[in-house]
VOTOR-265680 format. One record per residue: x, y, z of N, C-alpha, C in turn; residue number from 1. Coordinates in pm, whole numbers, always signed. Layout:
BEGIN
<node><n_u>X</n_u><n_v>Y</n_v><n_w>Z</n_w><ca_u>X</ca_u><ca_v>Y</ca_v><ca_w>Z</ca_w><c_u>X</c_u><c_v>Y</c_v><c_w>Z</c_w><i>NUM</i></node>
...
// end
This chain:
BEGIN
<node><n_u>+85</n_u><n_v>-118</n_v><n_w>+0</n_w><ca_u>+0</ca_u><ca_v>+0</ca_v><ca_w>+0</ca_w><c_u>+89</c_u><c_v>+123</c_v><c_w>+0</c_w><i>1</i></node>
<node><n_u>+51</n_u><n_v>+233</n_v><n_w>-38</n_w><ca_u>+165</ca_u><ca_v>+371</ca_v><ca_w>-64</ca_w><c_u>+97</c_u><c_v>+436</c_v><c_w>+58</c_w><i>2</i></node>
<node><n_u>+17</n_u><n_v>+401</n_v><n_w>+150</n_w><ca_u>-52</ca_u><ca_v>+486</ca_v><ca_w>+273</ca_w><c_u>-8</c_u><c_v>+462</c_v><c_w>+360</c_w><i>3</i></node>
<node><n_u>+75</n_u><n_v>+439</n_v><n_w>+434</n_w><ca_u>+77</ca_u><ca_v>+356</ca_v><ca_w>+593</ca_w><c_u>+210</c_u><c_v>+453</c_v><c_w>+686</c_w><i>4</i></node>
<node><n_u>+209</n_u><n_v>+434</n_v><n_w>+817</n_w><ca_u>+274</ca_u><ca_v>+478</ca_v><ca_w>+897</ca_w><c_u>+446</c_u><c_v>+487</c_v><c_w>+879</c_w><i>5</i></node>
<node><n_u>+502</n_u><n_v>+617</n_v><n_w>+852</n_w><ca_u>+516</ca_u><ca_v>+677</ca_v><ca_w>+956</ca_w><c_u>+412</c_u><c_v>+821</c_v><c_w>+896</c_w><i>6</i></node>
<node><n_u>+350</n_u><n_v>+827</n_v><n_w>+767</n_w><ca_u>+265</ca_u><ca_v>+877</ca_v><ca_w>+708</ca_w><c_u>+138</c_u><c_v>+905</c_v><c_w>+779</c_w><i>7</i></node>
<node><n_u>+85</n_u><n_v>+967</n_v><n_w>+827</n_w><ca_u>-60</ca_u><ca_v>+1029</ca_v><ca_w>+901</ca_w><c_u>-155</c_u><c_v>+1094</c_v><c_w>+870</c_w><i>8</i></node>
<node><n_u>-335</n_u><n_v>+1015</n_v><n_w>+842</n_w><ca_u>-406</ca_u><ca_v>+1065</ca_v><ca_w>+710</ca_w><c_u>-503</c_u><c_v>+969</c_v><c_w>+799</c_w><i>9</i></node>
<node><n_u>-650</n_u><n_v>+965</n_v><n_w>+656</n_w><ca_u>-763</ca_u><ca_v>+864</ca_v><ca_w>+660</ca_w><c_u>-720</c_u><c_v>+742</c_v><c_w>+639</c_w><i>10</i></node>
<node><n_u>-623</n_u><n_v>+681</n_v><n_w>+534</n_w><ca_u>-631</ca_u><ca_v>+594</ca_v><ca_w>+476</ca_w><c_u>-511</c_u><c_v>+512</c_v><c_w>+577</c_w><i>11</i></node>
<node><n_u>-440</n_u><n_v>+558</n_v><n_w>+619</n_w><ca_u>-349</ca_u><ca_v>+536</ca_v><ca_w>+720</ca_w><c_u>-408</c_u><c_v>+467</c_v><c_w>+832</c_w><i>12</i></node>
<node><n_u>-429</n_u><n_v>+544</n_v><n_w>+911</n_w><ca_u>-528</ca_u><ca_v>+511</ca_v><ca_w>+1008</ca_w><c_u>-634</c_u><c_v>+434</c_v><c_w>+976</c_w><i>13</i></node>
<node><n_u>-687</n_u><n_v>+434</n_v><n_w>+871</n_w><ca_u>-789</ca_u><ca_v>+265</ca_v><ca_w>+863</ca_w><c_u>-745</c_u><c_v>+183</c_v><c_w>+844</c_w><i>14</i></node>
<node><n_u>-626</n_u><n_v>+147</n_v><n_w>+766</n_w><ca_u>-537</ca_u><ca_v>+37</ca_v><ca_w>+771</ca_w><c_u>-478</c_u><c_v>+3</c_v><c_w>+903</c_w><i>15</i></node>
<node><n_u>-454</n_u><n_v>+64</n_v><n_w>+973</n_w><ca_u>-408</ca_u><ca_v>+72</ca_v><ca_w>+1090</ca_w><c_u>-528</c_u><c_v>-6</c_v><c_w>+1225</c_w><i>16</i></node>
<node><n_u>-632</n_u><n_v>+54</n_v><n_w>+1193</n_w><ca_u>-734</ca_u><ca_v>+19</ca_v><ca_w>+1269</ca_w><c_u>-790</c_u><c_v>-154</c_v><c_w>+1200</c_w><i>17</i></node>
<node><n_u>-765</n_u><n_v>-167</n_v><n_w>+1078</n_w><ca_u>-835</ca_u><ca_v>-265</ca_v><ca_w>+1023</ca_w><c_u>-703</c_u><c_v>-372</c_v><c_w>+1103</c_w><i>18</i></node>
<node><n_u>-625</n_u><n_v>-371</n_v><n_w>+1060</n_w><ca_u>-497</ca_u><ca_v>-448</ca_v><ca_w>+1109</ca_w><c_u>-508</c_u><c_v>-485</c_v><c_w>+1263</c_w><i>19</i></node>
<node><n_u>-521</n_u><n_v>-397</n_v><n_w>+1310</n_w><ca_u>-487</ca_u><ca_v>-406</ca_v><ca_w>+1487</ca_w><c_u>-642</c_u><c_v>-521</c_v><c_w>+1507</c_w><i>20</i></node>
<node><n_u>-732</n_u><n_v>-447</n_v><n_w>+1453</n_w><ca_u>-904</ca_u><ca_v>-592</ca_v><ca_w>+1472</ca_w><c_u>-844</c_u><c_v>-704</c_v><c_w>+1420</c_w><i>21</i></node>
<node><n_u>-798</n_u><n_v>-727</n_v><n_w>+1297</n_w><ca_u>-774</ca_u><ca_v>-852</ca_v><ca_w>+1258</ca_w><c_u>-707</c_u><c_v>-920</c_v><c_w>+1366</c_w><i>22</i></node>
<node><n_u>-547</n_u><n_v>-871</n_v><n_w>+1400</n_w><ca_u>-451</ca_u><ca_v>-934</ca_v><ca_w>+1477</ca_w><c_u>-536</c_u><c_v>-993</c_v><c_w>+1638</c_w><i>23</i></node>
<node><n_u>-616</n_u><n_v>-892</n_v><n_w>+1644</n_w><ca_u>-704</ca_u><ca_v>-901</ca_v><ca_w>+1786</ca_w><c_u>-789</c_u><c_v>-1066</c_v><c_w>+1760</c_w><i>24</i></node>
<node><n_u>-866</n_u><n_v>-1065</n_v><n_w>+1650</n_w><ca_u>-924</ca_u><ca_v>-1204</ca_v><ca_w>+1606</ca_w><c_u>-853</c_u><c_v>-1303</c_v><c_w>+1572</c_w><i>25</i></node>
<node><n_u>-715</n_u><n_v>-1320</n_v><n_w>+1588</n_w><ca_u>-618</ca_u><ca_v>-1395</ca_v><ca_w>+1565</ca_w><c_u>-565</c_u><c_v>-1444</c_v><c_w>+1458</c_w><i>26</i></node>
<node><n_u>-591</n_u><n_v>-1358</n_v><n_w>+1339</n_w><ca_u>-506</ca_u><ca_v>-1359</ca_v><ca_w>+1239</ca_w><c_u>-383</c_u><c_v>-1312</c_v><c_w>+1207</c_w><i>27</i></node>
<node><n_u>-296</n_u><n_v>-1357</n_v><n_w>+1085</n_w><ca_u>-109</ca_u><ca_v>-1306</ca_v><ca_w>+1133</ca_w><c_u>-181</c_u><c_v>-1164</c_v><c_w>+964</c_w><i>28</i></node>
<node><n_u>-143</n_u><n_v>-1071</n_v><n_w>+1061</n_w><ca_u>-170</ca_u><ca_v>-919</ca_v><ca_w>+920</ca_w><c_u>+31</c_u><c_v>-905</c_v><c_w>+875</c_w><i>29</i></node>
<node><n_u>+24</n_u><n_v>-899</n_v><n_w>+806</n_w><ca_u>+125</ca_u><ca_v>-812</ca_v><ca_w>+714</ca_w><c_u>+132</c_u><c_v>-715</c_v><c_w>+666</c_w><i>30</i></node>
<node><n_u>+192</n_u><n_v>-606</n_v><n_w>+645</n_w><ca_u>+167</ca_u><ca_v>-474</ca_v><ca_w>+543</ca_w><c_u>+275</c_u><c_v>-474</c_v><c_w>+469</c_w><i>31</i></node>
<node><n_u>+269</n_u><n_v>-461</n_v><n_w>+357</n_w><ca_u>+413</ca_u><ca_v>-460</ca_v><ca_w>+229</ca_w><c_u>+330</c_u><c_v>-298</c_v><c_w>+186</c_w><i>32</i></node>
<node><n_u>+474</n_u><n_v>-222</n_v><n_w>+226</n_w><ca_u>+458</ca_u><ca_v>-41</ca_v><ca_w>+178</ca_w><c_u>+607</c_u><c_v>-65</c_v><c_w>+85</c_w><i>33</i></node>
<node><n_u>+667</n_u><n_v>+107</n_v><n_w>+63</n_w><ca_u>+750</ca_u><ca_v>+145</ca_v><ca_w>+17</ca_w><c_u>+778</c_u><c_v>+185</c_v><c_w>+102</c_w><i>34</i></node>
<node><n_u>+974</n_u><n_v>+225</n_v><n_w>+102</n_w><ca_u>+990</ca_u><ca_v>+298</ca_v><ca_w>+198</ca_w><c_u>+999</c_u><c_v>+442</c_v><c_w>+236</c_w><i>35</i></node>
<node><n_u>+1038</n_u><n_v>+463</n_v><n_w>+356</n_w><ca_u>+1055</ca_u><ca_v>+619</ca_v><ca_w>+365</ca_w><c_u>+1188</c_u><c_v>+635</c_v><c_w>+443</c_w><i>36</i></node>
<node><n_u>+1198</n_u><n_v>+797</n_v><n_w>+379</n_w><ca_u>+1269</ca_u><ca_v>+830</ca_v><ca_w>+443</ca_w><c_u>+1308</c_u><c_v>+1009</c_v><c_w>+414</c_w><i>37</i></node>
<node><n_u>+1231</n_u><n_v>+1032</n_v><n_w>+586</n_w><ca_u>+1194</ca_u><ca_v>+1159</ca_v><ca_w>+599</ca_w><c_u>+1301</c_u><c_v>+1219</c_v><c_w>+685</c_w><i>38</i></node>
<node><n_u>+1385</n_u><n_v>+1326</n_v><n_w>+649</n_w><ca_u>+1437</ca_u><ca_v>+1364</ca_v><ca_w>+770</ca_w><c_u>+1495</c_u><c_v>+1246</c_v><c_w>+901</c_w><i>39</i></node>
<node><n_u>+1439</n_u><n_v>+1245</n_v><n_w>+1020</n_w><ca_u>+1492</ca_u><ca_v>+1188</ca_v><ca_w>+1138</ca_w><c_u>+1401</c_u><c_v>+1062</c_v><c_w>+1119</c_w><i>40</i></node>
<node><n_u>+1301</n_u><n_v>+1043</n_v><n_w>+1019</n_w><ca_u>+1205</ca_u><ca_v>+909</ca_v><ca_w>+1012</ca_w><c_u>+1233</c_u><c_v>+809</c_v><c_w>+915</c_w><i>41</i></node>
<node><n_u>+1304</n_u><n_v>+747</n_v><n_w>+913</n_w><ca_u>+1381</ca_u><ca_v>+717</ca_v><ca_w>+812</ca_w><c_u>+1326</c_u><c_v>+521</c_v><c_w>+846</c_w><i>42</i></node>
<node><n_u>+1277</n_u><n_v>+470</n_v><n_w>+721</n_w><ca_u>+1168</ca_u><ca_v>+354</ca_v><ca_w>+738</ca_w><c_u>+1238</c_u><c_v>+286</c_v><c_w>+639</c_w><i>43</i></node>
<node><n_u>+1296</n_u><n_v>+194</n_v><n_w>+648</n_w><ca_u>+1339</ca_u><ca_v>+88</ca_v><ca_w>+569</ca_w><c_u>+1386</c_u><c_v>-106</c_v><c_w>+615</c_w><i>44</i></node>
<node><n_u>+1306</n_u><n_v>-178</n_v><n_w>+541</n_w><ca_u>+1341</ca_u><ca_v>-293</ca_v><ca_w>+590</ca_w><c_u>+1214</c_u><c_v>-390</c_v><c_w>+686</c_w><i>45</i></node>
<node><n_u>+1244</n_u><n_v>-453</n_v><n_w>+739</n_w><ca_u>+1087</ca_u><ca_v>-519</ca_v><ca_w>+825</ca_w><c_u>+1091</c_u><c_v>-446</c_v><c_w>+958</c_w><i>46</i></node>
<node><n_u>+966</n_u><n_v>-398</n_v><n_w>+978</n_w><ca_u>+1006</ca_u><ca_v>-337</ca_v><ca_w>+1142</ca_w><c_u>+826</c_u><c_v>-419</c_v><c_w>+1175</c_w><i>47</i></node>
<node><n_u>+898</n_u><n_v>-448</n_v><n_w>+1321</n_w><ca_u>+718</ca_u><ca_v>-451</ca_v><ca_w>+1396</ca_w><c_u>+664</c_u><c_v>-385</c_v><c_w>+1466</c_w><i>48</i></node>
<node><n_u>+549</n_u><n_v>-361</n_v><n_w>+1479</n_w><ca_u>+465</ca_u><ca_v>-278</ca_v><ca_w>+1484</ca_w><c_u>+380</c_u><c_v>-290</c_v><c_w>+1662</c_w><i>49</i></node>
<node><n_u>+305</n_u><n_v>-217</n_v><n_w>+1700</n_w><ca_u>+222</ca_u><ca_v>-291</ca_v><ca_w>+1833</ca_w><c_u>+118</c_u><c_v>-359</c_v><c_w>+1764</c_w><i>50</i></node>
<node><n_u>+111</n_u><n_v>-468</n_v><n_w>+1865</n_w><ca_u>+27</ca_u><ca_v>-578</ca_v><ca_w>+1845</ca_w><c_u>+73</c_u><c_v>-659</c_v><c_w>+1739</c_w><i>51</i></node>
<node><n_u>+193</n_u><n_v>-704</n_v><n_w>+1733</n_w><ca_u>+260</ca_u><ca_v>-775</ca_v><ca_w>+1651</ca_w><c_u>+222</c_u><c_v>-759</c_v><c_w>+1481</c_w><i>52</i></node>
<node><n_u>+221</n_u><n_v>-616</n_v><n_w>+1485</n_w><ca_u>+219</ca_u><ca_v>-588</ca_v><ca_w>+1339</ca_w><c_u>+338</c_u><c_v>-567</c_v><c_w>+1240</c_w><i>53</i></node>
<node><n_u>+359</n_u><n_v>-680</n_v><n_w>+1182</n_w><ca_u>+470</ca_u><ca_v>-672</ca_v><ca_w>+1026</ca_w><c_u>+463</c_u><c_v>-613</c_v><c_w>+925</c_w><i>54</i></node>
<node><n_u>+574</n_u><n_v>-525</n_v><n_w>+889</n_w><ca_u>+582</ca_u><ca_v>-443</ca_v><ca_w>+824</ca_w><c_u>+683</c_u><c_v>-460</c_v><c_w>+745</c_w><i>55</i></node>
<node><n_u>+681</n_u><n_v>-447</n_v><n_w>+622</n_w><ca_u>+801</ca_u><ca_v>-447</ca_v><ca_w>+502</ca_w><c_u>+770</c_u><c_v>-319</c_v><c_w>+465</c_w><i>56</i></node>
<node><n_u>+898</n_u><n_v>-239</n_v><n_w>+463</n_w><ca_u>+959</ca_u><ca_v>-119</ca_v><ca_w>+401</ca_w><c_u>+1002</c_u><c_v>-150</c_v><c_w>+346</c_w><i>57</i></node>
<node><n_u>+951</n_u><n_v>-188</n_v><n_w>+167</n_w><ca_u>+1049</ca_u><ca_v>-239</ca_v><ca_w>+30</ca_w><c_u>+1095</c_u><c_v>-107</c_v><c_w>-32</c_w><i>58</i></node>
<node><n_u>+1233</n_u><n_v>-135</n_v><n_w>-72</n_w><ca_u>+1306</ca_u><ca_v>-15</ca_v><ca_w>-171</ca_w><c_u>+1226</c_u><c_v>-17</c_v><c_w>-309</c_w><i>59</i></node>
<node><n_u>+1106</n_u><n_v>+1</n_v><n_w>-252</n_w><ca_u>+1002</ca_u><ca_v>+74</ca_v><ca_w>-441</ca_w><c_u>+1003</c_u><c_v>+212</c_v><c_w>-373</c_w><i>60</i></node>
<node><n_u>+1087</n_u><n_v>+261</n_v><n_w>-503</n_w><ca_u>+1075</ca_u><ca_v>+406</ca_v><ca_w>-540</ca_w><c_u>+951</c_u><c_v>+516</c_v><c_w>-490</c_w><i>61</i></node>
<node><n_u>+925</n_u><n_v>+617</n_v><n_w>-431</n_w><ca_u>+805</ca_u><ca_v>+653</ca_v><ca_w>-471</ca_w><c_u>+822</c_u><c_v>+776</c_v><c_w>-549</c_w><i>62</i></node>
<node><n_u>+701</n_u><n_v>+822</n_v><n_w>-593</n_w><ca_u>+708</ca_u><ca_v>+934</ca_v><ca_w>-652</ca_w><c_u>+627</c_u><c_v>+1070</c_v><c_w>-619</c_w><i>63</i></node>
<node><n_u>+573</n_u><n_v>+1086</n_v><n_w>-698</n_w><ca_u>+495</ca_u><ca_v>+1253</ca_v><ca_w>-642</ca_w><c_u>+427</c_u><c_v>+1215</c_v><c_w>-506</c_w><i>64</i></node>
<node><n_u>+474</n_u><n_v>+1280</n_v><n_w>-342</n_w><ca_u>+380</ca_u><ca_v>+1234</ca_v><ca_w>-275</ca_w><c_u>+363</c_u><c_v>+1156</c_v><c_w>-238</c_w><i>65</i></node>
<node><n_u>+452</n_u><n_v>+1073</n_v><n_w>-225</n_w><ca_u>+430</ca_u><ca_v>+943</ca_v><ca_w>-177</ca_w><c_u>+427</c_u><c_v>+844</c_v><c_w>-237</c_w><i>66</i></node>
<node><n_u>+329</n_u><n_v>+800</n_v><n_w>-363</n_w><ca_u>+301</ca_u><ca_v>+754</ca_v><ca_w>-420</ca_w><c_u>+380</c_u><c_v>+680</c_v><c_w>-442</c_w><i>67</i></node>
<node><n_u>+347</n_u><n_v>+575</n_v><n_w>-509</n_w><ca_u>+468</ca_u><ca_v>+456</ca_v><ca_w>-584</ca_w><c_u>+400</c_u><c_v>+431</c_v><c_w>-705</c_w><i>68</i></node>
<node><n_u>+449</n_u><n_v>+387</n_v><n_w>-786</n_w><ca_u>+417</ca_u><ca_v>+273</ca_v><ca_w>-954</ca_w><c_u>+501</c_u><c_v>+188</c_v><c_w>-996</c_w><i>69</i></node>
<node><n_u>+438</n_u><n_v>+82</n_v><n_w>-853</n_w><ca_u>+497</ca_u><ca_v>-26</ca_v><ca_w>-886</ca_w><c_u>+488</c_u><c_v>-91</c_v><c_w>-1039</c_w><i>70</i></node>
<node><n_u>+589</n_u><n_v>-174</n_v><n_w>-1097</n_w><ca_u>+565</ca_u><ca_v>-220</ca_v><ca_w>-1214</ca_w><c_u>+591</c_u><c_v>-375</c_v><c_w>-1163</c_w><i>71</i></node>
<node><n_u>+543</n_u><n_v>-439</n_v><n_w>-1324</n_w><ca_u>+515</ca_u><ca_v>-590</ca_v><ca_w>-1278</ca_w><c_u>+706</c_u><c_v>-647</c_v><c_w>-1326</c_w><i>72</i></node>
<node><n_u>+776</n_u><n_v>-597</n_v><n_w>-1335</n_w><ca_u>+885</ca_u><ca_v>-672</ca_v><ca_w>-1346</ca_w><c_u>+980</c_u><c_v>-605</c_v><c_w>-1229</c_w><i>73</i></node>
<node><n_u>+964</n_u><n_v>-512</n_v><n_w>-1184</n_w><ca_u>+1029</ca_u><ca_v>-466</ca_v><ca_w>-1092</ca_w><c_u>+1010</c_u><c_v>-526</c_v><c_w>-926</c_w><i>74</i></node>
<node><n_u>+873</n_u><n_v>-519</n_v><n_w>-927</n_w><ca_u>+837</ca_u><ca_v>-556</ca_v><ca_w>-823</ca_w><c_u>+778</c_u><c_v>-698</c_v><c_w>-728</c_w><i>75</i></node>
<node><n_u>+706</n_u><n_v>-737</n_v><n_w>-891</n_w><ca_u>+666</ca_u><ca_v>-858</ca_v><ca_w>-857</ca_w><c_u>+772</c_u><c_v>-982</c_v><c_w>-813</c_w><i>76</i></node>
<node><n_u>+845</n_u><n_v>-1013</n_v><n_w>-820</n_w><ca_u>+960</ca_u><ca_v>-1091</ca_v><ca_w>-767</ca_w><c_u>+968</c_u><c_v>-1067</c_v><c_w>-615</c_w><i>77</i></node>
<node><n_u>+1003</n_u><n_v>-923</n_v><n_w>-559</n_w><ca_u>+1024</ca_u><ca_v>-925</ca_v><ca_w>-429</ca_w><c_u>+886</c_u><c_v>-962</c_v><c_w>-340</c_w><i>78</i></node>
<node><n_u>+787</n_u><n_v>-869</n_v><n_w>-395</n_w><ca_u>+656</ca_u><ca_v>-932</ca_v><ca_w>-347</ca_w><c_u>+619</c_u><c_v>-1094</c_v><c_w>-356</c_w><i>79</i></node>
<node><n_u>+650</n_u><n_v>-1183</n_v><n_w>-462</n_w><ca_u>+641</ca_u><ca_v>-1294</ca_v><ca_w>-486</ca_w><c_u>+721</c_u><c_v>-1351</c_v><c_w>-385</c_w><i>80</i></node>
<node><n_u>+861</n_u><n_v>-1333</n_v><n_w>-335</n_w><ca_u>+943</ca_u><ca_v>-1363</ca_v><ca_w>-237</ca_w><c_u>+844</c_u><c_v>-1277</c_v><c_w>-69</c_w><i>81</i></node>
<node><n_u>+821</n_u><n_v>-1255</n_v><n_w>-50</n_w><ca_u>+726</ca_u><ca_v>-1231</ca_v><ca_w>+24</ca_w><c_u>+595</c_u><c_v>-1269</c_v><c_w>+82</c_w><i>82</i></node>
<node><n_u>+547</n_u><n_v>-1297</n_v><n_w>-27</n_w><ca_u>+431</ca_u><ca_v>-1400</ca_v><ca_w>-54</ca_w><c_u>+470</c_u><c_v>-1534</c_v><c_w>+10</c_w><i>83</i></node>
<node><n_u>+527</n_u><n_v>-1607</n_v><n_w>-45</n_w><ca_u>+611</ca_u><ca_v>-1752</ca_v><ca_w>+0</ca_w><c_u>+670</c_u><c_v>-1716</c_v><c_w>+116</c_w><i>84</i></node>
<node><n_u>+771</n_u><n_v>-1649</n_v><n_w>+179</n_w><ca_u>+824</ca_u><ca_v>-1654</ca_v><ca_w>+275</ca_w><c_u>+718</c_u><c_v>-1645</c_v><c_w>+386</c_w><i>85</i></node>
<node><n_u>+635</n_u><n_v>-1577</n_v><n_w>+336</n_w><ca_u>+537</ca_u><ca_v>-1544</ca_v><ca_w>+461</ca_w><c_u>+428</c_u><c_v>-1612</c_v><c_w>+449</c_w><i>86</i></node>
<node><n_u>+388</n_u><n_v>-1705</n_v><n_w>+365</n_w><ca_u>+290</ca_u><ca_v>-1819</ca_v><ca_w>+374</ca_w><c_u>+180</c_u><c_v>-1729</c_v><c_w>+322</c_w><i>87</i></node>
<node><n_u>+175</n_u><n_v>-1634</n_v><n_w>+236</n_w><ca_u>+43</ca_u><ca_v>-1575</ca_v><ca_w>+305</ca_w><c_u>-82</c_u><c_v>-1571</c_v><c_w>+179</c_w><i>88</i></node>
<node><n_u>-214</n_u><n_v>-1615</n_v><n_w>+222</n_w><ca_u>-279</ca_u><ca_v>-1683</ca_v><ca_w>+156</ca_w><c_u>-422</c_u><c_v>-1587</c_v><c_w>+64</c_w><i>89</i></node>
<node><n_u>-391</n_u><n_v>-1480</n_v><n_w>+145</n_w><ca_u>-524</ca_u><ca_v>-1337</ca_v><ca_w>+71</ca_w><c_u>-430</c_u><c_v>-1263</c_v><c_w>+72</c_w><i>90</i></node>
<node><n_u>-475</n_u><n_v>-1185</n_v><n_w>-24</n_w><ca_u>-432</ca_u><ca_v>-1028</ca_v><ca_w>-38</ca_w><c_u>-522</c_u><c_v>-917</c_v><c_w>-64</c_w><i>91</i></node>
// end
């Protein structure tokens, strides 16, 4: 997702809120973002989160704003390695 923390908004915060219910009902949540790196906030790599929330800060580029465009040869591999490593069965 190009929305998520250390970023602060609507879309942020519902991901945030949706995540923390899931983990509460005992499902394992993941978030695959891009990274950041703001000044003294500097987000790169897996960090966890409260309530055992996982986080991948992948080196996709972003662009205007945050944004990213991911492409399917760039990206799909690391996400695909992600996918498998982490068992993980919806997206």
């Amino acid at each position: 997702c190009d929305f998520f923390y250390p970023r602060l908004g609507g879309v942020e915060m519902h991901l945030w809120s949706l995540a923390q219910h899931l983990i509460k009902r005992g499902h394992k949540v993941i978030v695959i973002t891009h990274y950041y790196n703001h000044n003294s906030n500097k987000r790169i790599g897996v960090r966890y989160l409260s309530g055992m929330l996982k986080v991948y800060y992948c080196p996709i580029v972003p662009l205007h704003d945050e944004d990213s465009m991911p492409t399917f040869s760039a990206t799909l591999p690391l996400l695909r390695h992600i996918f498998i490593r982490e068992g993980i069965q919806i997206v």
